[in-house]
C-alpha positions as CSV (number, residue, x, y, z in Angstrom):
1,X,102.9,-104.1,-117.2
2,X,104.0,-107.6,-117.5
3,X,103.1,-110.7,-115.9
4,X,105.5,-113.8,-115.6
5,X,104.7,-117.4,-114.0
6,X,107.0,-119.8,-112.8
7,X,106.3,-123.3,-110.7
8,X,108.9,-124.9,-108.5
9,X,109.8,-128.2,-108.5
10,X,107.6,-128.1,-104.5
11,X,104.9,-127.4,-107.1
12,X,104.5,-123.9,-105.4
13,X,103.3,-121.5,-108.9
14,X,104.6,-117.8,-109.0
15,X,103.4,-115.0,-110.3
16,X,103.9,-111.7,-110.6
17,X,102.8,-108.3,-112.6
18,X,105.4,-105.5,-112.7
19,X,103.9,-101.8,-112.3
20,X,106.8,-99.7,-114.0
21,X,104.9,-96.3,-111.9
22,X,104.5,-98.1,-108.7
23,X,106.7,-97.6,-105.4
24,X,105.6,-100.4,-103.8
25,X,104.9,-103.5,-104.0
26,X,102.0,-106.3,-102.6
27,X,102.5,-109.9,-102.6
28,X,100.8,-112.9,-100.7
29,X,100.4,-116.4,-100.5
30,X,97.1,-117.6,-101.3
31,X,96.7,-121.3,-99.9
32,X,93.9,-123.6,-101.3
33,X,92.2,-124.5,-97.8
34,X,89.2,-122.8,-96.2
35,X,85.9,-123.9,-94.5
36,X,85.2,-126.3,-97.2
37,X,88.2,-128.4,-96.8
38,X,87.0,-128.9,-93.1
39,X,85.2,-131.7,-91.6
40,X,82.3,-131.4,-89.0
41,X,84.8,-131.7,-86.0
42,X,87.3,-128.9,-87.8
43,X,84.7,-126.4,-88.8
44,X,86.5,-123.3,-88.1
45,X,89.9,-124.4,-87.4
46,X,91.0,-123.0,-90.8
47,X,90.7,-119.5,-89.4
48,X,92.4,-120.5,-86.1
49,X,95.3,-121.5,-88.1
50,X,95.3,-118.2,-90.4
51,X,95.2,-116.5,-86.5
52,X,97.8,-118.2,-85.3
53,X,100.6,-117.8,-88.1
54,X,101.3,-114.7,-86.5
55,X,101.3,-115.7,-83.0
56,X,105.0,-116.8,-83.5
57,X,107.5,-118.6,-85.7
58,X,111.0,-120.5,-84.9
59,X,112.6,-116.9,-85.3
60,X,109.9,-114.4,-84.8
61,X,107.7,-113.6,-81.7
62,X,104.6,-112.5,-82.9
63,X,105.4,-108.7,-81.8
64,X,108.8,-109.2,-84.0
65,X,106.4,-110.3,-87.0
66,X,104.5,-107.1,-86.5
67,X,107.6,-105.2,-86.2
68,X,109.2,-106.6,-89.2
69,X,106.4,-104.8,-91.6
70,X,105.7,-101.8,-89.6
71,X,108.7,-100.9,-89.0
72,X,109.5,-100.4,-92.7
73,X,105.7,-99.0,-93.0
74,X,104.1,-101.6,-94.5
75,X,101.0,-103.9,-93.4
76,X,100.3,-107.4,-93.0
77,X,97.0,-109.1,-92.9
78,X,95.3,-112.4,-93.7
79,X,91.6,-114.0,-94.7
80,X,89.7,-116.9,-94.7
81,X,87.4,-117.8,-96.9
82,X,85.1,-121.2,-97.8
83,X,88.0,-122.1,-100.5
84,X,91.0,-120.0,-99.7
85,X,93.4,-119.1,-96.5
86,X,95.3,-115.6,-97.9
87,X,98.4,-114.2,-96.0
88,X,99.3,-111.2,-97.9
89,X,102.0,-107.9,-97.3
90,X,102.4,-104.5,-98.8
91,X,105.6,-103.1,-98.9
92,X,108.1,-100.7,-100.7
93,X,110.0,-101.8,-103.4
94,X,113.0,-102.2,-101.1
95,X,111.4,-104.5,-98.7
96,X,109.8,-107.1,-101.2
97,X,112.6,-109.1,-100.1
98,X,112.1,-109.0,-96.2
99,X,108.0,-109.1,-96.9
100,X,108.3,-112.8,-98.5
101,X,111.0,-113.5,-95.6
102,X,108.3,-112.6,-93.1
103,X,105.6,-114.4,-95.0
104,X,107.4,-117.0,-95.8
105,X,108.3,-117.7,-91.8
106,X,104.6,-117.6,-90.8
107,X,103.7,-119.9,-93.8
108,X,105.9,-123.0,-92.8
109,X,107.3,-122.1,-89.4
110,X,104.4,-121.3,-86.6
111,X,105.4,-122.5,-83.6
112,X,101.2,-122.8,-82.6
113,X,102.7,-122.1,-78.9
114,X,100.3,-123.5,-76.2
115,X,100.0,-120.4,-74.4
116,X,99.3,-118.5,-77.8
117,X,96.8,-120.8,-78.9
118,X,95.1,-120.2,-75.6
119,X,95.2,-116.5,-76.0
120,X,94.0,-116.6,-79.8
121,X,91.2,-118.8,-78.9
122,X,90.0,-115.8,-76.5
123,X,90.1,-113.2,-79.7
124,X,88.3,-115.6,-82.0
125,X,85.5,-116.5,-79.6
126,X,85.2,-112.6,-79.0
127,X,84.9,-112.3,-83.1
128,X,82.1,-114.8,-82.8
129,X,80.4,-112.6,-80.7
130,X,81.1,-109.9,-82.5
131,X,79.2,-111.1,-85.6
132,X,76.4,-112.5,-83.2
133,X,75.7,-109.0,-82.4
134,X,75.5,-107.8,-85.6
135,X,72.3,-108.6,-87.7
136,X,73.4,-107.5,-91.4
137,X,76.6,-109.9,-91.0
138,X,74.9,-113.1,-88.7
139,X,72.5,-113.3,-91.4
140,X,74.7,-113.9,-94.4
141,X,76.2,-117.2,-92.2
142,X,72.5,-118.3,-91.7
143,X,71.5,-117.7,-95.5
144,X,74.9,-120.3,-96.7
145,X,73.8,-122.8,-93.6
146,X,70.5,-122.8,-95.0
147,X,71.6,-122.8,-99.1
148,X,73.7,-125.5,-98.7
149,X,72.9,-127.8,-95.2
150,X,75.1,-130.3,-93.6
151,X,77.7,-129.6,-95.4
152,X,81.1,-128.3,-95.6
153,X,80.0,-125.7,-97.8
154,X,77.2,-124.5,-95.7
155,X,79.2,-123.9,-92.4
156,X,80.4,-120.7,-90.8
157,X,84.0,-119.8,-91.7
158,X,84.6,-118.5,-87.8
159,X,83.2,-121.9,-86.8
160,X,81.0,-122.3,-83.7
161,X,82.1,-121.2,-79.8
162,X,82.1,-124.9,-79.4
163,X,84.3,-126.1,-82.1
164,X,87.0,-123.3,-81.4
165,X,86.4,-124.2,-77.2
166,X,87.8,-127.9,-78.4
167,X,90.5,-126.7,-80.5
168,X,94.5,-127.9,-79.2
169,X,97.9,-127.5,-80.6
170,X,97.7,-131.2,-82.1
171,X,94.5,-129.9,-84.4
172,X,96.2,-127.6,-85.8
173,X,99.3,-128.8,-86.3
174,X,97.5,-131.9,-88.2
175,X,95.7,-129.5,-90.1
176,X,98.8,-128.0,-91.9
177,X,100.4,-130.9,-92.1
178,X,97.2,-132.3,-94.3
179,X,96.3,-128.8,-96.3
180,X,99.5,-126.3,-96.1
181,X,101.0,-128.3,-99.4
182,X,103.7,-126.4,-101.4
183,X,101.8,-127.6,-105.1
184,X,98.2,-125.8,-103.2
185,X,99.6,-122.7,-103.0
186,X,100.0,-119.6,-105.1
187,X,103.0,-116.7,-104.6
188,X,101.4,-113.7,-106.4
189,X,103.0,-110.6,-106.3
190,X,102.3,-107.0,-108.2
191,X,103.7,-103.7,-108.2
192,X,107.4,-102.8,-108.2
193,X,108.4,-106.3,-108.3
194,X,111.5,-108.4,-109.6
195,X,110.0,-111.8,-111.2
196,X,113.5,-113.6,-110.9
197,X,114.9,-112.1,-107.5
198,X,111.1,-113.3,-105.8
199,X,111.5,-116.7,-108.2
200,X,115.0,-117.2,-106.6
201,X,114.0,-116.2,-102.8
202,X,111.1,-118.6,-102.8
203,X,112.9,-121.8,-103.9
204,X,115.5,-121.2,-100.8
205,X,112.4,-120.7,-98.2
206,X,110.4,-123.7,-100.0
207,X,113.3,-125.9,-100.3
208,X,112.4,-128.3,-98.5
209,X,109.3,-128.2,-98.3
210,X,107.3,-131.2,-99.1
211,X,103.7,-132.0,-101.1
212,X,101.0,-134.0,-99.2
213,X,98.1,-135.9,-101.3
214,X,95.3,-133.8,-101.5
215,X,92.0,-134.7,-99.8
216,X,89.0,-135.4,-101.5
217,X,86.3,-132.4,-101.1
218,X,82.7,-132.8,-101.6
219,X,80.9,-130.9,-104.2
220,X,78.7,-128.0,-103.1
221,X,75.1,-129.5,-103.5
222,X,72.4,-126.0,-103.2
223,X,69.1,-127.1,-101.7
224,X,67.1,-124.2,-99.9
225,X,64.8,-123.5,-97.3
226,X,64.6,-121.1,-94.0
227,X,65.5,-120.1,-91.0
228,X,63.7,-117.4,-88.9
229,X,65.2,-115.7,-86.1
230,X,62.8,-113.3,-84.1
231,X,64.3,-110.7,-82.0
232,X,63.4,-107.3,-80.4
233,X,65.5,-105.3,-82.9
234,X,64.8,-101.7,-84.6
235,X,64.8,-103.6,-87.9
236,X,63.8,-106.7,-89.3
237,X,66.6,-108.1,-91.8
238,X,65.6,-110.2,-94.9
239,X,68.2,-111.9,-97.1
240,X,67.5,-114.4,-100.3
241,X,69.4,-116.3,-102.2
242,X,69.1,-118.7,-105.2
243,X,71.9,-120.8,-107.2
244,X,74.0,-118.9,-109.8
245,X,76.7,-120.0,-111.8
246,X,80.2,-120.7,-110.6
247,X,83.5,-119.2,-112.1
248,X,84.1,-121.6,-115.0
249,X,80.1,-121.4,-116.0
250,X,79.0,-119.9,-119.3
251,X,76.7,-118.1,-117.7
252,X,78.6,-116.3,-115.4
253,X,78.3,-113.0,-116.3
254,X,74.8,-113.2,-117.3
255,X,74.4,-113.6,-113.7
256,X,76.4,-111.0,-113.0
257,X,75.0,-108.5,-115.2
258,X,71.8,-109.5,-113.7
259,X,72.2,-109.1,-110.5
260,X,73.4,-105.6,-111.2
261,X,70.5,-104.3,-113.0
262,X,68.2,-105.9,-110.4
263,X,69.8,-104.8,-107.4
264,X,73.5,-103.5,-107.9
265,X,73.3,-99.7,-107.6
266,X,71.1,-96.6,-107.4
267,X,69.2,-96.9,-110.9
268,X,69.0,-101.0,-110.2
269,X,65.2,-101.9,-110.5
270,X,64.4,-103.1,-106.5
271,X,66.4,-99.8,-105.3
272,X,64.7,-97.7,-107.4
273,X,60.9,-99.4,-106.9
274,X,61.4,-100.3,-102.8
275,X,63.5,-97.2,-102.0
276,X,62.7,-94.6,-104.4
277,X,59.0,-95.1,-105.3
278,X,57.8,-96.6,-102.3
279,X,59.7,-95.8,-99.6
280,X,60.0,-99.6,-97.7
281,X,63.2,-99.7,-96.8
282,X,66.9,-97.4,-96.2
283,X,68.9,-100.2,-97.8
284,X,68.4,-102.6,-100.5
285,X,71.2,-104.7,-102.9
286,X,71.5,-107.8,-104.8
287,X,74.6,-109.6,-106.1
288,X,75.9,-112.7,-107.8
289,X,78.8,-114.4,-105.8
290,X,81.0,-117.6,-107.4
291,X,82.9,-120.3,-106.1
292,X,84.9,-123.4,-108.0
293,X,81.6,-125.3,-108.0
294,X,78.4,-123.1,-106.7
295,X,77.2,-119.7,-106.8
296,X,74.9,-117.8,-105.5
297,X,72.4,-114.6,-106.5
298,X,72.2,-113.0,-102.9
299,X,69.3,-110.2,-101.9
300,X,69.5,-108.1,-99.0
301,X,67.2,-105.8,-97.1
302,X,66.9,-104.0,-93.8
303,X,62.8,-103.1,-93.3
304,X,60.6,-102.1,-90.3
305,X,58.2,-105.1,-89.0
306,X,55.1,-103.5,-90.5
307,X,56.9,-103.0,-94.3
308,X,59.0,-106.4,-94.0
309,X,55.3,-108.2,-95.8
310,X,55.2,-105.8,-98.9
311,X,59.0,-105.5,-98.9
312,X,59.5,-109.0,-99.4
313,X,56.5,-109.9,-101.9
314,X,57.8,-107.0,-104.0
315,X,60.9,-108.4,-104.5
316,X,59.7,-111.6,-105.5
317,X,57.8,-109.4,-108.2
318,X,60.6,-107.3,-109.0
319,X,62.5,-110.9,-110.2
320,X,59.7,-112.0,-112.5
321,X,59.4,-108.9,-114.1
322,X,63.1,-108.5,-114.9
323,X,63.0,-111.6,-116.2
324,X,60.6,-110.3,-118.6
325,X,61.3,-107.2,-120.1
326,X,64.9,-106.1,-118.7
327,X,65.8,-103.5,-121.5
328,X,68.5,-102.8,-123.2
329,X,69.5,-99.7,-121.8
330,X,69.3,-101.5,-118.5
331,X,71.4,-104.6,-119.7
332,X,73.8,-101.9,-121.5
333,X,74.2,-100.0,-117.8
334,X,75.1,-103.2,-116.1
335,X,77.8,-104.2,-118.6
336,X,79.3,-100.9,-117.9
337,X,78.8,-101.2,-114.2
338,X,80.6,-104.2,-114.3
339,X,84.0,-103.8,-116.6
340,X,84.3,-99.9,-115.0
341,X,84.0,-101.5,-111.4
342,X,86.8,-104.4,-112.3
343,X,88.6,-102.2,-114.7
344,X,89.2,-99.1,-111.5
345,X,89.3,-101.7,-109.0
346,X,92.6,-103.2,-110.5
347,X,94.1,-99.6,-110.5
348,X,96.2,-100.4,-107.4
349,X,98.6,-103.7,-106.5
350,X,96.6,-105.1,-104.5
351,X,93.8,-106.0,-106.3
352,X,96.5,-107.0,-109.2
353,X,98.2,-109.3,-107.0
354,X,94.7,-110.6,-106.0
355,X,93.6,-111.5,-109.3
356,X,96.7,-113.2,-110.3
357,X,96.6,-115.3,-107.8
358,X,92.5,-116.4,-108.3
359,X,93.2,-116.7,-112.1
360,X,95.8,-119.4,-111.6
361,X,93.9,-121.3,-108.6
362,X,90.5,-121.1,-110.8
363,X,91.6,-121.2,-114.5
364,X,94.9,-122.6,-114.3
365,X,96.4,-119.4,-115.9
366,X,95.7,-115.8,-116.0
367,X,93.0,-114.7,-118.1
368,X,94.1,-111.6,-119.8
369,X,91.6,-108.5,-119.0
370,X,90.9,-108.0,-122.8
371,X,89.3,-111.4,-122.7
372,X,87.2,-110.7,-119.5
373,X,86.0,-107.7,-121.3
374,X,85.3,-109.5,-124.5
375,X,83.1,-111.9,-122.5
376,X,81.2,-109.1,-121.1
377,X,80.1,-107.5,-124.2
378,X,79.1,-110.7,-125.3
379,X,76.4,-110.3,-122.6
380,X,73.1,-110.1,-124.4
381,X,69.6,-109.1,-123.4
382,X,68.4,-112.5,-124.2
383,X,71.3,-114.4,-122.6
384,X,70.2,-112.3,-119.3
385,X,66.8,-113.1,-119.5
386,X,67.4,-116.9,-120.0
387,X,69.8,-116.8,-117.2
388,X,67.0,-115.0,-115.2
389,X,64.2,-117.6,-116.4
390,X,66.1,-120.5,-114.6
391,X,66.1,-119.0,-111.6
392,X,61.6,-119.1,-111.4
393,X,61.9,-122.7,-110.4
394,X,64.2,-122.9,-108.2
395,X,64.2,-123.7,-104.9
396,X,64.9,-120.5,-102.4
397,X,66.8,-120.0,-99.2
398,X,66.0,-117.6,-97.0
399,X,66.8,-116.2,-93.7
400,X,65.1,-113.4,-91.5
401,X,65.7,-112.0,-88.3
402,X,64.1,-109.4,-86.3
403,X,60.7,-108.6,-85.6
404,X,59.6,-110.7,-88.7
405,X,55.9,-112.0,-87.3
406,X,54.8,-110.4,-90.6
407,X,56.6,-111.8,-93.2
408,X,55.6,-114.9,-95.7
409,X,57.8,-118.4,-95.5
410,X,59.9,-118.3,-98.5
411,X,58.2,-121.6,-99.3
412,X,55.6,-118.7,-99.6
413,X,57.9,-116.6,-101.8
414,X,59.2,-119.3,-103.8
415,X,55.5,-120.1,-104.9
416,X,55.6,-116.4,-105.9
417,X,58.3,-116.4,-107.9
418,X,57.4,-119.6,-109.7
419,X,53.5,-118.6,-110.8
């Protein structure tokens, strides 16, 4: 395997990891926009515009995008996310070529039809819904709103049925025009991929593309607090969160190997005490999430109304005491947890052409995997446990939702967690 980088005088970086057994090939575009980059009066119009790239183009109709990949039996798909729009292929080997042609059309040439727009704002209010009427998904939007409030950072990456109502051609159009910039964009491709034929292809589709200043986005600022839904529902759903590192911190995988050994799998210490030995709840997990500037440690739990009390209070004591006396045959699990889960998860081109492309946004190059593994061996038990002691004064955000009349205020749990 062997990965090459190359930037084009747009400022668009390339780069690409050949997989001498592969077949195929998956490649992207990963633009550097999402719900963060949004103000107030945008929220959610960075996942219209990932919607509508394939509504149409100046030579494709959005069935002829479709049938452009599946016809050669590949798949085409796109996310948003708070710092990142993705619009990404897999392919054969033969149809790299036609894959970047396809992405490359939908990336620079939408047409954002009126009628299309009209149609797509349908499907995206029916996705709002959707997620409405799910309690393990609305509560994750609720938990970031309430983590980091009245801010960019905070708001739901679907945006609210009254934003996407307002949303017109002009919006969106504006939109790329300000965040679709050649030099915010990465090309990464992995698999059975040529570096200089994929070089050569994107500096015709990019050349004339041009760079727009880059607007000023306001650090994420974690504060905490709570939001309480109560509805007639079999369950009552509980999720936590309190400020972890981001990427570039030193303590990132601290956090990470905490997380695991609280929460992270079947041996983790709340699974094993809530589930196991006291029977409170069907599913519990914890994990540490990361962005440029924030992070997050995140716990989840779906409980009846009479357990949700105990449930929660336990968990609070379940914190403390790892932060005391986390062993380590318990810190030594997590490591493991953590390379083997990166390590198999990179097996296929995807995931490859995923991490190239979040290495060079993030870190500016591509962090070889023998350094990621160096830096998670360096993971002590102590440098756990102080990573876990700075989280016992922190403030917490919370939301709940469900029969919840039961529960303590996580000003309640916070005082917990902090005695």
């Amino acid at each position: 395997m062997s990965v090459q980088t190359h930037v084009l005088e747009s400022g668009l970086t390339i780069v690409t990891e050949a997989m001498d057994h592969l077949e195929s090939a998956s490649l992207g575009f990963w633009v550097g926009v999402g719900t963060r980059h949004e103000t107030l009066a945008q929220n959610g119009i960075a996942h219209f515009m990932e919607h509508m790239a394939f509504k149409g183009t100046q030579r494709r109709s959005a069935l002829q995008i479709a049938e452009a990949i599946e016809d050669v039996g590949g798949y085409l798909n796109a996310y948003t996310s708070r710092d990142t729009t993705a619009y990404y292929s897999r392919v054969l080997a033969g149809d790299v070529p036609l894959a970047l042609d396809v992405l490359g059309d939908i990336l620079l040439e939408p047409t954002l039809a009126d009628a299309e727009v009209e149609i797509e704002r349908g499907v995206i209010l029916q996705e709002i819904g959707q997620t409405l009427d799910t309690p393990d998904d609305i509560i994750f939007d609720w938990l970031q709103e309430i983590a980091y409030p009245n801010q960019p950072m905070g708001r739901s990456i679907l945006g609210t049925e009254e934003r996407v109502r307002g949303f017109q051609r002009d919006d969106l159009a504006s939109f790329i025009g300000q965040h679709y910039s050649p030099d915010r964009m990465v090309l990464a491709a992995a698999g059975a991929v040529d570096h200089d034929a994929i070089v050569k292809q994107a500096e015709a589709i990019f050349a004339s593309a041009a760079n727009r200043p880059a607007p000023e986005v306001a650090p994420a600022q974690y504060q905490g607090g709570e939001r309480r839904e109560v509805k007639d529902l079999e369950q009552a759903h509980m999720s936590l969160c309190l400020p972890a590192p981001a990427y570039q911190d030193a303590s990132f995988f601290d956090a990470q190997v905490f997380a695991l050994a609280l929460g992270g799998g079947m041996s983790s210490r709340l699974f094993q005490e809530l589930r196991e030995k006291r029977g409170l709840c069907y599913s519990i997990m914890a994990s540490a999430s990361a962005g440029n500037d924030n992070g997050l440690l995140t716990i989840y739990a779906g409980t009846s109304e009479a357990d949700l009390a105990e449930l929660s209070t336990v968990t609070i004591d379940e914190i403390r005491r790892a932060v005391d006396d986390l062993s380590q045959a318990e810190i030594d699990r997590a490591r493991v947890q953590l390379k083997a889960g990166m390590l198999m998860g990179l097996e296929g081109a995807s995931a490859r052409a995923e991490r190239l492309a979040r290495s060079t946004a993030i870190w500016g190059r591509i962090i070889p995997l023998s350094e990621t593994v160096a830096k998670i061996d360096a993971v002590s038990r102590q440098t756990v446990r102080d990573f876990g002691a700075t989280l016992l004064n922190q403030p917490m955000a919370g939301a709940l939702y469900g029969p919840i009349g039961r529960a303590p205020s996580i000003a309640a749990l916070s005082a917990r967690l902090a005695a």
